[in-house]
DRENKOLTI-114920 format. One line per 2 residues: number of its first residue (from 1); their letters; for each residue z negated, y, x of N, C-alpha, C. Coordinates in Angstrom, 1 decimal. Example, Ala and Ser with C-alpha at 12.3 -4.5 7.8 and 13.67 -1.06 7.14 Angstrom:
! residues 2
1	AS	-7.8:-5.7:13.2:-7.8:-4.5:12.3:-7.8:-3.3:13.2  -7.1:-2.2:12.8:-7.1:-1.1:13.7:-7.9:0.0:12.9
***
This chain:
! residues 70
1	XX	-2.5:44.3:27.3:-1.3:43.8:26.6:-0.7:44.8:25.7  0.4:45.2:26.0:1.0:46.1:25.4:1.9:45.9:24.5
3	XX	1.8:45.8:22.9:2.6:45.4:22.2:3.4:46.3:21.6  5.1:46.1:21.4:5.7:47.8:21.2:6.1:47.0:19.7
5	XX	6.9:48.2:19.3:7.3:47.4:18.0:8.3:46.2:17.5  8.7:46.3:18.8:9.6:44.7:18.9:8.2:43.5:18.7
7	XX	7.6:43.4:19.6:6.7:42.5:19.5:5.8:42.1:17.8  5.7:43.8:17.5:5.1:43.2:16.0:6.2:43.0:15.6
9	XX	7.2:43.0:15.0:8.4:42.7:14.5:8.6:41.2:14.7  8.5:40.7:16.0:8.2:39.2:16.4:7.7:38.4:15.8
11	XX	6.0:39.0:15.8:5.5:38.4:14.7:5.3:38.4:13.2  6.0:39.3:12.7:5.8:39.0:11.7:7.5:37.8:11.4
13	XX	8.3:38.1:12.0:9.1:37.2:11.8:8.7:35.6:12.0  8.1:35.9:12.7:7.1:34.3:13.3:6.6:33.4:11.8
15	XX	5.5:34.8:11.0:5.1:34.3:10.5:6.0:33.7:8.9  7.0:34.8:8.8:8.1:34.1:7.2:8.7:32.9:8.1
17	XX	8.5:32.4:9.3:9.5:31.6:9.6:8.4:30.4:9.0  7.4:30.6:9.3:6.2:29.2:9.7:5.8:29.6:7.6
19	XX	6.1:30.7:7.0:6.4:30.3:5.5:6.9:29.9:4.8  8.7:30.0:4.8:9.8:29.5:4.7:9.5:28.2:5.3
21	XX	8.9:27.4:6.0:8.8:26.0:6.6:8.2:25.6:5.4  6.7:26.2:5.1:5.9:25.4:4.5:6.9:25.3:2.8
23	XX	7.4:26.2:2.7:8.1:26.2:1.1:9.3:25.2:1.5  10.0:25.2:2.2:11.0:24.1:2.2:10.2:22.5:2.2
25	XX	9.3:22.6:2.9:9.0:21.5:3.1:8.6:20.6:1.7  7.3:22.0:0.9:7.6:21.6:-0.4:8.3:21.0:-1.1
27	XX	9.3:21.7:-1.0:10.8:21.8:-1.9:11.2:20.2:-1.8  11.3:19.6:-0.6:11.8:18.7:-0.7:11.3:17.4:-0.2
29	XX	10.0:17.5:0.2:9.0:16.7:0.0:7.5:16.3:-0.9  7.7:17.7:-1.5:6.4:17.9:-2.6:5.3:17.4:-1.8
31	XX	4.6:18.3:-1.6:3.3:18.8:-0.9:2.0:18.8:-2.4  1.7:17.8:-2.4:1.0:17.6:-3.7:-0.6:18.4:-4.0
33	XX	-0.1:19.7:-3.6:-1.1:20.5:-3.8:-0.9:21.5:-5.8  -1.7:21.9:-6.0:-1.1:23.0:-7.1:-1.2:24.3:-7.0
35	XX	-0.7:25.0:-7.8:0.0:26.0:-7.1:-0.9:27.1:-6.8  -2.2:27.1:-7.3:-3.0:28.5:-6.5:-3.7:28.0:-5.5
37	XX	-3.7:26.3:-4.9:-4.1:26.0:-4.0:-2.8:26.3:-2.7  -1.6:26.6:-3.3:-0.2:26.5:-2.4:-0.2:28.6:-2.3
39	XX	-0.9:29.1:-3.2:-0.6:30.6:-3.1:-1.9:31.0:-2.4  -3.1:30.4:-2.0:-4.2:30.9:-1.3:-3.6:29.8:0.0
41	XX	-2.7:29.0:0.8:-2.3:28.8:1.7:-1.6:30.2:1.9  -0.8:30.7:1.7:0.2:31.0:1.9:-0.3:32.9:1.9
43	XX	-1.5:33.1:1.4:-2.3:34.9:1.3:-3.0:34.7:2.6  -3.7:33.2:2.8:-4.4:33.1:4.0:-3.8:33.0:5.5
45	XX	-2.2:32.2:5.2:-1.4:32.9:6.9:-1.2:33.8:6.7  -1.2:35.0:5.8:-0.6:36.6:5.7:-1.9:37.1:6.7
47	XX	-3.4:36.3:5.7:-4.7:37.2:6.4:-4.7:36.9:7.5  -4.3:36.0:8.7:-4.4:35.6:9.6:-3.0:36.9:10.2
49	XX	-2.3:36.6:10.0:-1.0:37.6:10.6:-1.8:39.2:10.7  -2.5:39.3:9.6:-2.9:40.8:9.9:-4.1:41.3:10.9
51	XX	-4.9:39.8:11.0:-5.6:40.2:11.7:-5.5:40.0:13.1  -4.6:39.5:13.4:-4.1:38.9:14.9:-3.2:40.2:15.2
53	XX	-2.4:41.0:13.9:-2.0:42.2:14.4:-2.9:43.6:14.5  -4.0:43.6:13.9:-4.9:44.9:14.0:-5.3:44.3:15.5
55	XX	-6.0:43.1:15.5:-6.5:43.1:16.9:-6.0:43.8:18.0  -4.3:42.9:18.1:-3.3:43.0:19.0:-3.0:44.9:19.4
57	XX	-3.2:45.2:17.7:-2.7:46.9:18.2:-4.4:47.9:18.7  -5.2:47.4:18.1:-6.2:47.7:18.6:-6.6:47.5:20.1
59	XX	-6.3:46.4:20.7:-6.1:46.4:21.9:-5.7:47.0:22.9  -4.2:47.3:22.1:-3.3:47.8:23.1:-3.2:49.3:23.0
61	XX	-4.0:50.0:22.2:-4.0:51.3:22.2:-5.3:51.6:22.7  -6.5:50.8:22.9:-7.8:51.7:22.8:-7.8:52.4:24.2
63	XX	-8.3:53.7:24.0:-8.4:55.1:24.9:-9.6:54.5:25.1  -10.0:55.4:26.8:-11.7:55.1:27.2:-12.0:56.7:26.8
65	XX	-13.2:56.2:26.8:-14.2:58.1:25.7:-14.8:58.1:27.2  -14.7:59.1:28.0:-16.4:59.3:28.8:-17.2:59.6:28.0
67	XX	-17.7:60.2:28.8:-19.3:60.3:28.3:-19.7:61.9:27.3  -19.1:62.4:28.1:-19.7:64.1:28.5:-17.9:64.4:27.6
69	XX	-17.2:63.9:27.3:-16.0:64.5:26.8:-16.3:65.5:25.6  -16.1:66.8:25.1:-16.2:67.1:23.7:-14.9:68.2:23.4
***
């Protein structure tokens, strides 16, 4: 899977989209959480985004090593 920079760009748009959801939703339905329980939602989809992107780029870059290479 080869991810170029459009693709991360994707996602991270993915992710302010599915943030901006949860704050509007707030806004106008009051989500009756408080607020460092609403700011450790909101650090934890970031840690989720970053690790779905190291994976993703990790992936898509790893070189094979032989053996005997130096």
């Amino acid at each position: 899977m080869y991810l170029s920079f459009c693709n991360y760009h994707r996602l991270l748009l993915y992710s302010i989209l599915v943030d901006d959801s949860i704050n509007i939703y707030d806004y106008y339905f009051t989500i009756p959480l408080e607020d460092h329980v609403m700011l450790e939602l909101h650090t934890s989809l970031i840690g989720i985004l970053v690790i779905v992107l190291l994976i993703n780029h990790v992936k898509s870059n790893k070189k094979s090593i032989s053996k005997d290479s130096r």
